[in-house]
N, C-alpha and C positions, 0 to 999 in steps of 0.2 A: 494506411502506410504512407508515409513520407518519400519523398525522394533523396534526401542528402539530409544529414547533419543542420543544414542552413537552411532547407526547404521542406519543414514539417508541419504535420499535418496535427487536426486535432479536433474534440469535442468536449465542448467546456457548458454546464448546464447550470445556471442560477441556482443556486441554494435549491435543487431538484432532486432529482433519483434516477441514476443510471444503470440499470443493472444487465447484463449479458450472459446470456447461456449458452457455451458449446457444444450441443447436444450431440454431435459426431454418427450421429444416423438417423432412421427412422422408428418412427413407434413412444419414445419417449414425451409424455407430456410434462408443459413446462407452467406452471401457476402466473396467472396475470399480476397480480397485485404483492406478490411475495417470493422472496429465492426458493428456487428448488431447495429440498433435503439432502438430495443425493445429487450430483453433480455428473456431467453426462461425461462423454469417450473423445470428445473432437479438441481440438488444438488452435488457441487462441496467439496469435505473433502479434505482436507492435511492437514496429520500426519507427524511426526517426519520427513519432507519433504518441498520442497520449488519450486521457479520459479523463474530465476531472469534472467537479463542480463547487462554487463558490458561492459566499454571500451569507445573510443573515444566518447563522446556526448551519452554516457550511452547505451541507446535503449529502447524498448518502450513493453510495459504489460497490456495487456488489457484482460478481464475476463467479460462475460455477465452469468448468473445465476440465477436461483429463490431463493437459498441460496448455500451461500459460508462458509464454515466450517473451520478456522484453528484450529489446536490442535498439540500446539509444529510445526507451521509451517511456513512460509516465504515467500513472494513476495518482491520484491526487481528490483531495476535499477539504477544503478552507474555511475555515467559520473567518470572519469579516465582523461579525456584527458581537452583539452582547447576548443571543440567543445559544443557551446550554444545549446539548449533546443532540442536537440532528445531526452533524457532520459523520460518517464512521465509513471504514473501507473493508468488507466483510471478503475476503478469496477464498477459494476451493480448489485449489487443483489435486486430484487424485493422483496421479504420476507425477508430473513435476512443475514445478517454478523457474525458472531462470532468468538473474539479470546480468545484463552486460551491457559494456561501452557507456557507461555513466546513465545508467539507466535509474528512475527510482520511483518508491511507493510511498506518500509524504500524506500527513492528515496534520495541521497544525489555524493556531490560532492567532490571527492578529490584531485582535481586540480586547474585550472582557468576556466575551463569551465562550466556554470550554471549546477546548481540542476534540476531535470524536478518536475515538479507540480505532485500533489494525488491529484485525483477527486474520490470518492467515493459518488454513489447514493445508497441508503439502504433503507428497510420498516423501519427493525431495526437496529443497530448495537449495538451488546454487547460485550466488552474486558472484562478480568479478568485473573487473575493468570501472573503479572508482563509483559503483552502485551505490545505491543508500534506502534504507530502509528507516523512516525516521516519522515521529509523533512529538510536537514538541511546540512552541509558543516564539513569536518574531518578537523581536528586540522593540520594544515601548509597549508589549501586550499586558494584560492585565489577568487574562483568563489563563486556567488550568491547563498545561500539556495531558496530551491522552494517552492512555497508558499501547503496549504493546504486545502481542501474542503468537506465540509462533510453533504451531502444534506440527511436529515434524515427525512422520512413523520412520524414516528411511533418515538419509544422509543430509544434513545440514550443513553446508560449508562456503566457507566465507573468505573470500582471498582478491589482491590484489587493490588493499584500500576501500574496501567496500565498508562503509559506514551501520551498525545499528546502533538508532540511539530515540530515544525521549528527550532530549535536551531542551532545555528553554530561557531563552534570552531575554523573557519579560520579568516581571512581580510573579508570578505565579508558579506553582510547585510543578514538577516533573513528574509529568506518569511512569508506573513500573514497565519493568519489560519480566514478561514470562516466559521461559524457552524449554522446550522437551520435544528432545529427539533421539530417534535410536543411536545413532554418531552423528559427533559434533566435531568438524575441522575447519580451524580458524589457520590462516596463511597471512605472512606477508603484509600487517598492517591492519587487520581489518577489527577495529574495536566492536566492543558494545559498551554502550556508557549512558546513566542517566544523572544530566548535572543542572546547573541551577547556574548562571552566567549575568542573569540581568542584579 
């Protein structure tokens, strides 16, 4: 956790594997080398704070939780280099999601080397206050945006400018986005869009 907006905190891991389990008690065992199946009861926050990893073929983030909280905070995985689909950002939250205060979940590429895919499973998942959910390729990239997945059994909704999108500002074509949820409310601005700009 960060202290202020200007004063955050964070862990950024070389083209690596960072993955987190909020197991929320005792008795659940958690696999070394793999995400859990099932995602445990405990409650993940990041404030003015983030996760991410970057570098050849990105690296990979993966998060199991009963609810994930951002507020002003970031998950993130980068490919840099020319290396295909190591990048990817796998979540689980079985209760909920939430982003706010320009908080976001970004997997892109800015090279020749593919975008890695967002799988998000959620009860719910709620953005607001200019969030973004986004898989998509920087402006002079050469590689493929990654596509995007958003498996939502409960309420999805999207308000106040919050961004989803695959966009990509390079040579390379734009991943899909997939979305199913029991309700879907969209408020006040907040696209989904997969376009093609470079």
């Amino acid at each position: 956790v960060g202290t202020s907006p200007t004063q955050r905190a964070g862990v950024n891991v070389a083209g690596g594997t960072i993955r987190v389990e909020a197991v929320g008690g005792r008795g659940k065992q958690v696999p070394v080398n793999a995400a859990s199946q099932t995602a445990g009861t405990g409650k993940l926050s990041i404030k003015h704070a983030g996760l991410g990893t970057i570098g050849d073929g990105g690296g990979q983030l993966s998060i199991r939780a009963g609810e994930i909280d951002l507020d002003n905070g970031w998950l993130f995985a980068n490919n840099i280099g020319t290396t295909d689909v190591i990048s990817r950002i796998d979540l689980t939250a079985t209760s909920r999601l939430t982003l706010t205060n320009q908080s976001y979940i970004s997997s892109s590429t800015a090279a020749s080397g593919q975008a890695g895919n967002i799988w998000i499973r959620a009860g719910d998942l709620q953005a607001d206050g200019e969030s973004a959910i986004l898989s998509g390729a920087s402006r002079g990239s050469e590689g493929v945006g990654g596509s995007l997945v958003l498996d939502v059994t409960g309420l999805l909704r999207l308000s106040g400018k919050t961004w989803i999108g695959t966009d990509t500002w390079g040579s390379g074509q734009a991943g899909e986005i997939r979305v199913q949820a029991g309700r879907l409310e969209l408020f006040s601005g907040a696209p989904m869009s997969s376009n093609i700009y470079g």
